[in-house]
Structures are given as structure tokens and as C-alpha cells.
C-alpha positions in Angstrom: -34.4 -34.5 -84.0 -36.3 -31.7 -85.1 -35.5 -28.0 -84.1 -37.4 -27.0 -81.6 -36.4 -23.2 -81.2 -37.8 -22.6 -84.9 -41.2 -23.0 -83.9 -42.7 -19.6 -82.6 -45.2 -19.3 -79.9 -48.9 -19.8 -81.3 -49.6 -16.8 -79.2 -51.8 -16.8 -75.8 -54.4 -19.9 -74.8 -57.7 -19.4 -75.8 -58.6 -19.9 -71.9 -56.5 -17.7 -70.6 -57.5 -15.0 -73.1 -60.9 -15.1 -71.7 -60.5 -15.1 -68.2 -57.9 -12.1 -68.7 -61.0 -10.2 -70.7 -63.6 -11.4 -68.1 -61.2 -10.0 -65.2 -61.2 -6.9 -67.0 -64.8 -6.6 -67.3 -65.2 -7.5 -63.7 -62.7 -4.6 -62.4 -64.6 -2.1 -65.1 -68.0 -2.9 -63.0 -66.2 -2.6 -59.5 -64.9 0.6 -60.4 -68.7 1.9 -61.7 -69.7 0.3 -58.5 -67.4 2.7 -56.6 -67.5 5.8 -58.4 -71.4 5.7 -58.5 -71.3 5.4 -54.7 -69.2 7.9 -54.2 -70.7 10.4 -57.0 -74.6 9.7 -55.9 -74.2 9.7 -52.2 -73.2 13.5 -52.0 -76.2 15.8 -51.2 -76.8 19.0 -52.0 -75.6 21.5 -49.1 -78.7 23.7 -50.1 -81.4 20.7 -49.9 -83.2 20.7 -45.9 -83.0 16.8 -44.3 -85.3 14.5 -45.5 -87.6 13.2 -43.0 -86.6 9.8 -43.0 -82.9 10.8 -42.0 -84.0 12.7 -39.2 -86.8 9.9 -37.9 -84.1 7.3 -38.9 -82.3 8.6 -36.6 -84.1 8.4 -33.7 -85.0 4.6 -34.3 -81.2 4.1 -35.1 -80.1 4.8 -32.2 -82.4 2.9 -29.9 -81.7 -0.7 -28.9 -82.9 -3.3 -30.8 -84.8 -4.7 -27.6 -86.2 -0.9 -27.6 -87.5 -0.6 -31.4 -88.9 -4.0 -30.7 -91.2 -2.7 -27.6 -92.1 0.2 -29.5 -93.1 -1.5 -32.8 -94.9 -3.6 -30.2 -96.4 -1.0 -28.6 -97.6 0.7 -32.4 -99.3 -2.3 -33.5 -100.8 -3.0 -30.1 -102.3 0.6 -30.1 -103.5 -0.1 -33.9 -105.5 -3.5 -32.9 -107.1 -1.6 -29.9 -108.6 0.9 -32.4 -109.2 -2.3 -34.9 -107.1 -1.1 -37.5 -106.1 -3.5 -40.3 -102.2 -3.1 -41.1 -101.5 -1.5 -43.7 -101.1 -4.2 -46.7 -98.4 -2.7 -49.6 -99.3 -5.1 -52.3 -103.4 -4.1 -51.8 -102.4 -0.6 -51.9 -100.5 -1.3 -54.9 -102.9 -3.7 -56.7 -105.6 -0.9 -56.5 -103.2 1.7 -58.0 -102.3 -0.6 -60.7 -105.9 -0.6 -61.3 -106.9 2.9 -61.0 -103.8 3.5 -63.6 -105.1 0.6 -66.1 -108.6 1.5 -66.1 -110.1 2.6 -69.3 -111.2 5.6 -69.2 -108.5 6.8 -67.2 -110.0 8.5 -64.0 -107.4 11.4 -62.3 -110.0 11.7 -59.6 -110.0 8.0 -58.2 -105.9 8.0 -58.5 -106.3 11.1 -56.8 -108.2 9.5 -54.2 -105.8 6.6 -53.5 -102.9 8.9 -53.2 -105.0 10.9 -50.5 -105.9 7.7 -48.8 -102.6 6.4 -48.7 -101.1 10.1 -47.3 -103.6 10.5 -44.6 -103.5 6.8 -43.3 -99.6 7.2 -43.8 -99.6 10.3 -41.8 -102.0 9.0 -38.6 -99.6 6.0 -38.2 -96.6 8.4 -38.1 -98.5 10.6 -35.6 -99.5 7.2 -33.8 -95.8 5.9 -33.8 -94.2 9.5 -32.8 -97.1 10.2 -29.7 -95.3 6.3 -28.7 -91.8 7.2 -29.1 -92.5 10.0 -27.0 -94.0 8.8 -24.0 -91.1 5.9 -24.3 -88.4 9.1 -24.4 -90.8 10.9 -21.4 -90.2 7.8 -19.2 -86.6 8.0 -19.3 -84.2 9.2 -17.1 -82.1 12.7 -17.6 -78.9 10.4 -18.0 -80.8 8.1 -20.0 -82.3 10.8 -22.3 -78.6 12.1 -22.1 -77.6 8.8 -23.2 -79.9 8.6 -25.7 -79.2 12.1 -27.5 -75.4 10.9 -27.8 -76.1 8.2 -29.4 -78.6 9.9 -31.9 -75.7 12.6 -32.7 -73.5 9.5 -33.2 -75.5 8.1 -35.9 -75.9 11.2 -37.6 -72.3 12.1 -38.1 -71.4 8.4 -39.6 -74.2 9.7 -42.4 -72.6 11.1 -45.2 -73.8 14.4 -46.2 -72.6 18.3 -46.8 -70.3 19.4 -44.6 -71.5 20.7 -41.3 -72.4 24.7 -41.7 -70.4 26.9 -39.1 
């Protein structure tokens, strides 16, 4: 009968080995994960609110039923005045263009980049003259209601800390 006790262990299972070193990586990238969220969320105290956190907001803390009737009423108000929407990739395709065009031409990127601010800037001006009427037809409790909930949403945002 051979001695079995003289043999020595061959060491660990090639297997095993593996799945112990991909564990590893996989902790190494959750950690990343978390540190770079927690690292690139902070804000500089000295930098003003951008304004999608403050227009955010304002959406956020309307129903869904209510962003629905006001999206409604946007595009509604957009056909009357037989606007097309606003199509990202077409925007983007002529860009990609404008920058690929031999010569180069600073004027016609120019030109999209003004295009694209001022149409961007009506259809904000559209969509905030909505919102308002929508917040002038409300109640005072409802209004009341309303600016609760838009002071809840902004204090779940991180951020710097609230200046005395």
C-alpha cells in the first residue's frame, strides 16, 4: 500500500486560481466604480447651478401625469406654429459635415452652432411661458404643494454644502 502522506499537495486547482484572480479584478472595478462616484459627484462650492439642475427641478417634481400634459401641451403649441421637431441625428449629420468639409469653413460651423442655440433657446422660452400658465392655474395650496416638493428634490441632489 503506498504512503500516501509523502505526497505533497500539487498546490491550488488551476480553476480555482482563476476564479480567485477574476474575483479580484471584479472587486478592483467595483471599488473604481465607487470611488469615482463619490470623487466626481462633488461640485465646486464657488461654481453658480447649472441650468439644468434648477429646470430639472421643476420638471422633477411634477407628476408624471403633469410632465405628460405639459410635454403635450409644448408639442401641441409647436405643430400650431408648424414647427418640425427638432431631429438630433440631422443636427448632428450636418455638423459632422460642416467639420469634414474640405476646406474647412469656421463660418458655416459657426452658423450651425447659432442655429442650434437660438432654435434651442425659443423652445425653452416656449416650454417655460407653458409651465407657467400650468403653475398660474394652480391653487395657493397647490402652488404650496408644489414648491415643497421642488425643495425636496433639490436637497436629495448632492452638492456643496448649503451656505449660511
Amino acid at each position: 500500500m503506498p504512503d500516501t502522506q509523502d505526497k505533497k499537495p500539487s498546490g491550488m486547482r488551476p480553476g480555482l486560481r482563476y476564479l480567485l484572480i477574476g474575483s479580484l479584478a471584479v472587486n478592483f472595478i467595483i471599488a473604481g466604480l465607487m470611488v469615482g462616484a463619490t470623487v466626481g459627484n462633488k461640485r465646486s462650492g464657488d461654481r453658480p447651478p447649472r441650468e439644468g439642475d434648477i429646470l430639472g427641478a421643476y420638471t422633477q417634481a411634477l407628476s408624471s401625469q403633469e410632465r405628460r400634459e405639459i410635454g403635450k401641451n409644448i408639442r401641441d403649441h409647436h405643430r400650431a406654429l408648424g414647427e418640425k421637431p427638432m431631429r438630433p441625428r440631422e443636427v448632428l449629420q450636418q455638423m459632422l459635415e460642416a467639420l469634414q468639409a474640405e476646406p474647412f469653413d469656421p463660418e458655416a460651423v459657426k452658423a450651425l452652432i447659432d442655429q442650434q442655440s437660438e432654435t434651442a433657446f425659443e423652445r425653452r422660452k416656449i416650454a417655460q411661458g407653458l409651465w407657467l400658465e400650468y403653475v398660474s392655474d394652480m391653487t395657493a395650496e397647490e402652488r404650496a404643494a408644489y414648491a415643497a416638493r421642488i425643495q425636496e428634490v433639490l436637497s436629495k441632489r448632492k452638492g456643496p454644502p448649503k451656505r449660511p
